[in-house]
C-alpha positions in Angstrom: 68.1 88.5 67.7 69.3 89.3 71.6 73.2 89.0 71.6 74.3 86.3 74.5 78.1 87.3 73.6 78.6 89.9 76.2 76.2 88.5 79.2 78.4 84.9 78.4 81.7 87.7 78.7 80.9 88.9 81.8 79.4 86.0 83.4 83.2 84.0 82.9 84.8 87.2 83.8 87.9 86.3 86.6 87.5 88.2 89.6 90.5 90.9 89.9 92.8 91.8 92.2 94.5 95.1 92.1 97.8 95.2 94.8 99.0 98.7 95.6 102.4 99.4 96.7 104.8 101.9 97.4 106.6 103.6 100.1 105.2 105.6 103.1 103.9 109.0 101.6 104.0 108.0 98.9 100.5 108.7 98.0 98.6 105.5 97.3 95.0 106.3 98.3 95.8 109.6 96.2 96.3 107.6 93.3 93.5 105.4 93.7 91.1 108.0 93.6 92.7 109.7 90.9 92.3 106.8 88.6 88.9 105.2 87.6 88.6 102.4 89.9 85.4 101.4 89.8 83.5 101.3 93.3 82.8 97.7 93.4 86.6 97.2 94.0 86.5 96.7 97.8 89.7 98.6 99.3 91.8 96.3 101.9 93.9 98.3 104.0 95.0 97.0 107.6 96.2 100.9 108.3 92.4 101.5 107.9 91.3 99.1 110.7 94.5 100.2 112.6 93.7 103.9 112.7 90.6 103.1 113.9 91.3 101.1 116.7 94.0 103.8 117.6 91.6 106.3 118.0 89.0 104.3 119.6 91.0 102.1 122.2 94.0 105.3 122.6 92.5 108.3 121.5 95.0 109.2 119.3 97.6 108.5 116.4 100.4 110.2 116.7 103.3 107.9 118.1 105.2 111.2 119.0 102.7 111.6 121.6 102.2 108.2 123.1 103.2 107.8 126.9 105.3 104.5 127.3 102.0 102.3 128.4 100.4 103.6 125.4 102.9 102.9 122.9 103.1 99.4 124.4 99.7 99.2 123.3 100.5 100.1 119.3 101.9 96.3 119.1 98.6 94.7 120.2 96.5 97.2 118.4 98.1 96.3 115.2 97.8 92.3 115.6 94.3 92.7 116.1 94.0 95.0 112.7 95.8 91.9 111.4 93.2 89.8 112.4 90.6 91.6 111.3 92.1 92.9 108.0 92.6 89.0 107.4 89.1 87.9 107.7 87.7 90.5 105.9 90.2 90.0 102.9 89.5 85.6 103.0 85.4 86.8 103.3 85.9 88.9 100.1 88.0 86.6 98.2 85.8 83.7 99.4 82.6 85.6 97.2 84.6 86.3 94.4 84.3 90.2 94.7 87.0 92.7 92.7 89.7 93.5 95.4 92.1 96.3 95.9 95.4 95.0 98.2 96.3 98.5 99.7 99.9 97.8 101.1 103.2 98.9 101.1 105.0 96.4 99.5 108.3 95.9 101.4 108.5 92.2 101.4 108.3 90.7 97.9 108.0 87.5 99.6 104.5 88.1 101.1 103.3 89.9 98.5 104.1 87.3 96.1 103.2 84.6 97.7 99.7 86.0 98.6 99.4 87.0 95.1 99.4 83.2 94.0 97.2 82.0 96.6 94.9 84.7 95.2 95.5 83.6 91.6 95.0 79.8 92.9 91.3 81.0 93.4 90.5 82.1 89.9 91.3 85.5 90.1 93.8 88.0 87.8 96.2 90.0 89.1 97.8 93.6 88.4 99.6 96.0 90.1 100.1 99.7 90.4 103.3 100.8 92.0 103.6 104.4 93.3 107.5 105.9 93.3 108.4 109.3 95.4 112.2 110.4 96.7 112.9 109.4 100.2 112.7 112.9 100.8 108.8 113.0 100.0 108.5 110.2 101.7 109.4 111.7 104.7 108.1 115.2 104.1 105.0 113.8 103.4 105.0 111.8 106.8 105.1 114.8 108.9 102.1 116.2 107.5 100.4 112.5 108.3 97.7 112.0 111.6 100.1 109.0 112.4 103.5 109.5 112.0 105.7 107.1 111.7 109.8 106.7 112.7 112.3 108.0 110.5 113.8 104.8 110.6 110.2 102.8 109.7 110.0 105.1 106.6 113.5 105.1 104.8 113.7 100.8 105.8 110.3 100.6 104.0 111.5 103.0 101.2 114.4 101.1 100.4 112.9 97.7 100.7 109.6 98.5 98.1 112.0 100.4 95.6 114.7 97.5 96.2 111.7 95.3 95.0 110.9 97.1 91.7 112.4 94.5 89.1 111.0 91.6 91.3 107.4 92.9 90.9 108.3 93.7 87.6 109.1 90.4 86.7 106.3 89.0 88.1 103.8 90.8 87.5 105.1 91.3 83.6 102.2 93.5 81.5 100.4 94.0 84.6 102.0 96.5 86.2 102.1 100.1 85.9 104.8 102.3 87.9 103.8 106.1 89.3 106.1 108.6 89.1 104.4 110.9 92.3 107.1 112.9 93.4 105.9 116.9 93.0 107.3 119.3 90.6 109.8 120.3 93.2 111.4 118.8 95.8 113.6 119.3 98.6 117.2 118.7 98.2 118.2 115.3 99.8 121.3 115.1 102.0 121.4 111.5 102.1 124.5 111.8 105.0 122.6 113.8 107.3 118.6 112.8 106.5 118.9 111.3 110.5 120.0 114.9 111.7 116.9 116.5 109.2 114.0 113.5 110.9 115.5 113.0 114.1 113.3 110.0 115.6 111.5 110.4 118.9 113.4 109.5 121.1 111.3 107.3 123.5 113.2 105.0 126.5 116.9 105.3 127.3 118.7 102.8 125.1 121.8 100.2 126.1 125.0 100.9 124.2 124.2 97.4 122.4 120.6 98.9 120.8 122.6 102.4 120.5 125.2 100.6 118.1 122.4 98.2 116.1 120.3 101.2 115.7 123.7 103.4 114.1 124.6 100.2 112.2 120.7 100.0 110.7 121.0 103.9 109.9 124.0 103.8 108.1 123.1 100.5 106.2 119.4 102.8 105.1 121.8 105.7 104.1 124.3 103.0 102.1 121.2 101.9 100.6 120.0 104.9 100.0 122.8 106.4 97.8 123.0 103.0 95.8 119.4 102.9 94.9 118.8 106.7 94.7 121.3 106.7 91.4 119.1 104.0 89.8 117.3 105.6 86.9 113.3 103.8 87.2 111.3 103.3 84.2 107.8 104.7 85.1 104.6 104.5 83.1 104.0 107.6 80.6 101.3 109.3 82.4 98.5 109.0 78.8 99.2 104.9 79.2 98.1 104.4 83.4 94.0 104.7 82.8 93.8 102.8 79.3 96.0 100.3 81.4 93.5 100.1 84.1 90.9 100.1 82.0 92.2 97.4 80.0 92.9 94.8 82.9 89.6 95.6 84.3 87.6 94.9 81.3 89.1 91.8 80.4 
């Protein structure tokens, strides 16, 4: 007699949604080859289309090397990889294929709330969070086609790792947290990290946009030292592919 139990299984199957996150340099698209994903997960990414349009419309990526007229171009570029990035994730989502939500993670508040519209349409949710120092994070930037201000990368490291307990709270058994920092790293002088990354410096700035951008630094680097001290619970490295497996089977 044929079995109907697993072609009935798969045919009521939720569609999945798999949200990356972590910090610039982190190493997301590392991870996500590392791990058995399975191919028919189509990757979102707006840094994709972003790139893309950088090298197509600019002919390059490195902000470092922008004129003025080109870096006034950056902002436009990257509504339009919005755009796009939006359309193709709402076609996806609208044919109920397996997504991966490639993004950084800094606002809980988006995240979240896109991950209940998402679970609004039948699908289940899980997330995989990568961790690395602040000093990877930037170390790791440098070696990157588009680099990205010192500033952009500690704000956006202390904002994902700030979020930690929120996505782990939300997300409850689906989640697993990455522990990708390399056997050795740098030392981190949290007090002089600005003096180590100097940002370009770009046009001449008012003493009112000297002082917010010193008053944004310091508030990073008071950040920095708090959350830096917290000791993060990451996933045992023999649990992150039986946890993978397991969401995407179900």
């Amino acid at each position: 007699m044929i079995s109907l139990i697993k072609p009935y299984k798969e045919l009521n199957k939720k569609p999945k949604a798999i949200f990356m996150a972590g910090p610039p340099g982190s190493g997301k698209s590392f991870i996500l080859n590392k791990f058995s994903i399975p191919s028919k997960f189509q990757v979102i990414n707006v840094d994709d289309i972003y790139e893309e349009l950088l090298k197509t419309q600019i002919g390059k990526m490195d902000l470092k090397k922008m004129n003025l007229d080109e870096l006034s171009k950056t902002g436009e570029l990257m509504n339009q990889a919005r755009k796009q990035t939006k359309e193709k994730e709402e076609d996806l989502l609208i044919q109920k294929q397996n997504v991966v939500i490639d993004g950084v993670g800094a606002s809980s508040k988006n995240l979240l709330e896109k991950k209940k519209y998402i679970e609004s349409l039948g699908y289940e949710t899980f997330m995989i969070l990568v961790y690395v120092s602040p000093i990877v994070s930037l170390e790791r930037n440098l070696k990157r086609d588009r680099q990205l201000p010192t500033r952009a990368v500690l704000d956006s490291w202390v904002k994902v790792i700030n979020n930690i307990d929120t996505y782990k709270n939300e997300f409850k058994n689906n989640i697993i947290i990455i522990n990708n920092n390399p056997s050795e790293i740098t030392p981190l002088d949290i007090d002089t990290i600005f003096n180590q990354y100097p940002d370009p410096e770009g046009k001449e700035k008012t003493p009112e946009e000297i002082e917010k951008r010193n008053k944004l630094k310091q508030s990073i680097i008071d950040n920095i030292k708090v959350l830096i001290k917290k000791e993060q619970s990451f996933t045992p490295d023999s649990q992150i592919q039986p946890k993978i497996n397991e969401f995407i089977s179900q």
